[in-house]
Structures are given as structure tokens and as C-alpha cells.
C-alpha positions in Angstrom: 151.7 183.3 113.1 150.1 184.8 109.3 148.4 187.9 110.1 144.5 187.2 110.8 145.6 183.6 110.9 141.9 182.7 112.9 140.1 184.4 110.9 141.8 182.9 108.0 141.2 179.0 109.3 137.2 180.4 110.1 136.9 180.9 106.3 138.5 177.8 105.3 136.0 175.8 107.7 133.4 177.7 106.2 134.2 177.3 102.5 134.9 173.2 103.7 131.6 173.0 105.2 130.0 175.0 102.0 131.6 172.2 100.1 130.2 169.3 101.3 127.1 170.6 101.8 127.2 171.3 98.1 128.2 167.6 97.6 125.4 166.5 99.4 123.1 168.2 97.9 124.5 167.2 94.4 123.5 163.4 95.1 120.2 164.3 96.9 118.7 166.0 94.1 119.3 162.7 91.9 120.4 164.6 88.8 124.0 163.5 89.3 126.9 164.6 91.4 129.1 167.8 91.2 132.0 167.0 89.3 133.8 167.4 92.8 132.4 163.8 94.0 131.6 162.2 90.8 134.6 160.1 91.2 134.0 159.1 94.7 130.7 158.6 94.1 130.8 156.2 91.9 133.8 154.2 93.1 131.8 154.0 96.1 129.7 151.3 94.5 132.5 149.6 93.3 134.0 149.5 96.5 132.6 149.0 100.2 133.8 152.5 101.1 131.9 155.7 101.8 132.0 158.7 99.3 134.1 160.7 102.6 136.7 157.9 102.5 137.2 158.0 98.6 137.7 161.4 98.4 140.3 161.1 101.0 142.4 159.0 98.7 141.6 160.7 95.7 143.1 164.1 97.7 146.2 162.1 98.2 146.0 161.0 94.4 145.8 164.8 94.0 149.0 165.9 95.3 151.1 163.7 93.7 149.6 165.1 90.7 150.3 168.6 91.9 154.2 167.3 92.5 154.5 166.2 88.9 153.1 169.8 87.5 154.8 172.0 89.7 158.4 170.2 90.0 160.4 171.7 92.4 157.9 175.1 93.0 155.9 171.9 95.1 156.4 173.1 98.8 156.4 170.1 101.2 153.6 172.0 103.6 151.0 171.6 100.8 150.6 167.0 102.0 148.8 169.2 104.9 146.1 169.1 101.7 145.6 166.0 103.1 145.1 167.2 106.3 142.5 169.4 104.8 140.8 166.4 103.0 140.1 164.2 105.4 138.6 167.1 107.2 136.6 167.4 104.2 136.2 163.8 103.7 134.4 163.7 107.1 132.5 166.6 106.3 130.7 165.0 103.4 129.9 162.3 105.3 128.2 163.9 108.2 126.4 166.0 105.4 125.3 162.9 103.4 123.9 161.7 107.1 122.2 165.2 107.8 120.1 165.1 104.1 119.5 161.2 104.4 115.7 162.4 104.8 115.8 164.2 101.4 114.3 161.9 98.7 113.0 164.6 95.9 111.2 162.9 92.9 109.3 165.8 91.1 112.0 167.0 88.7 112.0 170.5 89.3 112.4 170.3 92.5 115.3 168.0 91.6 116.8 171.0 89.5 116.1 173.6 91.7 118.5 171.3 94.0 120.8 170.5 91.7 121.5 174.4 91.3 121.4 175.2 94.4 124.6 172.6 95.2 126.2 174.6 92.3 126.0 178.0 93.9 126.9 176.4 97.4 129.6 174.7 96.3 131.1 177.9 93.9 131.0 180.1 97.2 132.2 176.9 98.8 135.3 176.8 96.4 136.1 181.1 96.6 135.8 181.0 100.9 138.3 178.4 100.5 140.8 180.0 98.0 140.0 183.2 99.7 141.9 181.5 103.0 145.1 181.4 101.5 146.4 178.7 103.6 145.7 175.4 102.2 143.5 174.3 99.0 141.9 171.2 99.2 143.8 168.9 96.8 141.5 169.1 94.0 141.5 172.5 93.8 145.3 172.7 94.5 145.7 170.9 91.2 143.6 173.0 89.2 145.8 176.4 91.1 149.0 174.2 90.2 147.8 173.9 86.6 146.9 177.8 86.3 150.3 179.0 87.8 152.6 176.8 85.8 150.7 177.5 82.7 149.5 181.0 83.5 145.9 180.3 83.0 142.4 181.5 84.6 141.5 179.7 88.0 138.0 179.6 86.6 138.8 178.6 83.4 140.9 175.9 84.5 138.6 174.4 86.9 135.8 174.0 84.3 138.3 172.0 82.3 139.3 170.0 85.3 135.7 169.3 86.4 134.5 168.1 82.6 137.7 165.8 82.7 136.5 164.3 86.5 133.2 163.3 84.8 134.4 161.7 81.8 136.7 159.5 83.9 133.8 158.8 86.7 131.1 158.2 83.6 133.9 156.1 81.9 134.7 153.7 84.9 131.1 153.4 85.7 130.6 151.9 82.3 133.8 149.6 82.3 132.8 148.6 85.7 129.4 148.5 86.4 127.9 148.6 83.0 125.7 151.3 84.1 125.6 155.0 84.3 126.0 156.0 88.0 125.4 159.1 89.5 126.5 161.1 86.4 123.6 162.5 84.9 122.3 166.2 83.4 123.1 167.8 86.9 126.3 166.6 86.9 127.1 168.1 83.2 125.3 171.7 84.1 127.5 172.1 87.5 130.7 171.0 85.3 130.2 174.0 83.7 128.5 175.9 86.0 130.1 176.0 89.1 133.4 177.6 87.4 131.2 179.9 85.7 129.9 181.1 89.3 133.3 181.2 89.9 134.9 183.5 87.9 131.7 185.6 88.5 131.7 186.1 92.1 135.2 186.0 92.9 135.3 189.9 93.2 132.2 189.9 95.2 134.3 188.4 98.0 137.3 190.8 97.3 136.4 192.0 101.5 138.0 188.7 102.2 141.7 189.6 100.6 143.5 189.2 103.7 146.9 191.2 103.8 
């Protein structure tokens, strides 16, 4: 067993449960979603699945994605990414049930939200790379992207993110002739949230397990 294994799989439930919190509160505030469940989000009016469920198959979407960057560097242990995202799948779905009472309509409080997901989700994102077990797939692409190009974490992710909401805004459109979920929130945690990232990273530096 990996030393401080426990205390290891505590973080990664922590970070997990950051993240769908941070989800959550993404679509509660009404701004848009994080760029983490944009896609979800709006396939889930397309199809009569929850936002949990699509990000399930969108983490299995995610690995074979990570299989085509990193070749034959893929280990086999990383499918438990889908393990990890059905977990997280769940998550967002009892966290969507928990803020069902949330219905802000004056717009700062809708901001004041809408950053507040970021900052949740970006310590969300660190608790669970801090773990070093397993990423959750979306994430694992963006660490497969950095290590077989040799490229910032941070840096990658904001990339990764902008590309998630263009393909959410632009299947909205082609689908449903309407902009769903995907609106100035969504663009300021796209950018944000990787920002944060790169920024508190060494903050958490008392969670480099050896």
C-alpha cells in the first residue's frame, strides 16, 4: 500500500466533493456553467439524462482521448478514472439536489456566486492532483497533454476549458438553436479557474506526499 495511502484517498474525496460543489454552484448562480460541466450541462437538455450521468460518459470519452495522446506511456490503472467519475458524477448530482433552493436573481449576487464556484472548484482541481492517485478524466487529459508536450498544468487547462465551451456553446446552437447555460460566468471561470490554479498550487505544497 502507497505510503499515506488514507490520507491520500481523504484528499481526493475532498478535492471530488470541492468539485461538484463548484459545479453546482456554477449553474445556481445563472451566469453559465464552469467549463467543467458545460458540456454535460447542456447535453442534458438534449437528452433525458442528468448532468451526473453525462459527465460519466464524457469521463469515459476522456480516456480514450488520454490513450490516443499518451500511446503506450497510457497505464491500464488510469479506466479506474472512471471509477473516479462516476463517483464524481454522483457527487454533482447530490450537490445539484442540495442547492435546488438557490434561485439568485439580483446580478451581483449572481457574480459573487459565479466566483465563488471558481475558487471552489480551483482548490477542488489542486486537492485532487495533490492525491496523486487518480485524476478525474478531464483533468487526466489536460496532465496527458502537459507531459507529452511538456507544458504548464495551468496553462494547459485554461486552453482545455476555452475549447469545452466552444464545443458546448456550439452544440447548443446546432441543436437547440439557443444559448444554454454558457454565458459570461462561464467565459470568466474558463479563464479563471486555471489562473487560480497556477496561483495556489504552492500554497498547498504541505500536501506533497512522499
Amino acid at each position: 500500500m502507497p505510503k499515506h495511502f488514507l490520507l491520500r484517498i481523504l484528499t481526493l474525496f475532498c478535492g471530488l466533493s470541492l468539485l461538484s460543489f463548484g459545479v453546482a454552484l456554477s449553474i445556481r448562480s445563472n451566469l453559465g456553467t464552469s467549463p467543467i460541466s458545460s458540456v454535460p450541462y447542456v447535453f442534458s437538455y438534449i437528452f433525458p439524462l442528468s448532468v451526473g450521468v453525462l459527465t460519466i460518459i464524457l469521463h469515459a470519452v476522456f480516456i480514450l482521448m488520454q490513450m490516443a495522446i499518451l500511446g503506450k506511456q497510457f497505464q491500464m490503472i488510469q479506466w479506474l478514472q472512471l471509477v473516479v467519475g462516476i463517483v464524481f458524477g454522483v457527487f454533482i448530482d447530490v450537490a445539484l439536489w442540495l442547492t435546488q433552493f438557490m434561485n439568485i436573481q439580483q446580478y451581483v449576487y449572481q457574480m459573487s456566486v459565479s466566483l465563488i464556484s471558481c475558487v471552489i472548484t480551483a482548490v477542488g482541481v489542486i486537492l485532487q492532483v495533490k492525491a496523486r492517485l487518480i485524476y478525474l478524466a478531464g483533468e487526466g487529459v489536460y496532465q496527458a497533454f502537459a507531459i507529452r508536450f511538456h507544458k504548464n498544468y495551468g496553462s494547459v487547462k485554461t486552453y482545455g476549458d476555452v475549447i469545452l465551451v466552444a464545443f458546448a456553446a456550439i452544440s447548443s446552437y446546432l441543436v437547440l438553436h439557443q444559448l444554454i447555460g454558457i454565458r459570461e460566468g462561464t467565459i470568466i471561470s474558463a479563464f479563471l479557474i486555471g489562473t487560480l490554479i497556477r496561483t495556489m498550487m504552492p500554497k498547498f505544497s504541505f500536501l506533497d506526499f512522499k
